[in-house]
C-alpha positions as CSV (number, residue, x, y, z in Angstrom):
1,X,-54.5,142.4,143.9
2,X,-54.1,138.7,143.4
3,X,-52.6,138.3,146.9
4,X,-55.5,140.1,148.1
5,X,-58.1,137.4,145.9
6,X,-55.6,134.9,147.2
7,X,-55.9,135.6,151.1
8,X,-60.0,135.7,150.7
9,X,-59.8,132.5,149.5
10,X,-57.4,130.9,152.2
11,X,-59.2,132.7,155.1
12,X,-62.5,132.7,155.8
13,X,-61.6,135.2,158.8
14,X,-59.8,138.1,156.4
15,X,-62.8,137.9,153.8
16,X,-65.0,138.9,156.4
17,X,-62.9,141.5,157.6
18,X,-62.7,142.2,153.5
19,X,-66.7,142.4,153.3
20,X,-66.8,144.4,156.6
21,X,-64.0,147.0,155.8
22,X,-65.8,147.7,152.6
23,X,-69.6,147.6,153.6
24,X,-68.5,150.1,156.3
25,X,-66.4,152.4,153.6
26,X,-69.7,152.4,151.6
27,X,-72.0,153.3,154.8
28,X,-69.7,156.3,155.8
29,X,-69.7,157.9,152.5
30,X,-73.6,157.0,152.2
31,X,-73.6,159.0,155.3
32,X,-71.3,161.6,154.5
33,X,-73.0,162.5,150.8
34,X,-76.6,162.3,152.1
35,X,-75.9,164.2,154.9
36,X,-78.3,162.4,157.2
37,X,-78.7,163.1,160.6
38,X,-76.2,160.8,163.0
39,X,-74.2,161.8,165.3
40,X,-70.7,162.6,164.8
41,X,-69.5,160.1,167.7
42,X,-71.5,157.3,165.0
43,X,-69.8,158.2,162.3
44,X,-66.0,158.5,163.9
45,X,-66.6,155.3,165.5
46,X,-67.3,153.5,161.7
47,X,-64.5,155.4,160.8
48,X,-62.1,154.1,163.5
49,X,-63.1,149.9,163.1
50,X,-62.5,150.9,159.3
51,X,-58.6,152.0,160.2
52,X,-58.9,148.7,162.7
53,X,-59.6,146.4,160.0
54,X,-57.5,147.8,157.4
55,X,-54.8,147.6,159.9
56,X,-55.1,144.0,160.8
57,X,-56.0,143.0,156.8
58,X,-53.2,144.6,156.3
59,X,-50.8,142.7,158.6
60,X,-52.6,139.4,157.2
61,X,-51.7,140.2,153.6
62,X,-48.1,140.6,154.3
63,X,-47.9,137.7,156.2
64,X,-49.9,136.0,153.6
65,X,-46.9,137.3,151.1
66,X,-44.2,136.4,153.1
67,X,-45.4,132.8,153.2
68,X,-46.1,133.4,157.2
């Protein structure tokens, strides 16, 4: 975790993709436990820029580790 804290502080960039992943996380499961009307195409699409940005946080942080 403190490489995560660590990396939000150094880059502005990954602490919005930070933010985003998890305001989208919380929106999905909003969406998922109300069961509100949306379209499943909506919903797949949050889904998929949520594996996007974990993805590309994720290749940040190890960078971030390795001292790239």
């Amino acid at each position: 975790m403190d490489y995560i804290h660590s990396l939000k502080t150094a880059s502005e960039q990954f602490g919005h993709m930070y933010d985003e992943y998890h305001q989208l996380t919380r929106e999905v499961e909003r969406l998922e436990e109300e069961d509100l009307p949306v379209d499943d195409f909506t919903i797949e699409n949050m889904k998929k820029q949520r594996v996007w940005l974990k993805d590309q946080m994720y290749r940040m942080l190890v960078a971030h580790k390795n001292g790239v």
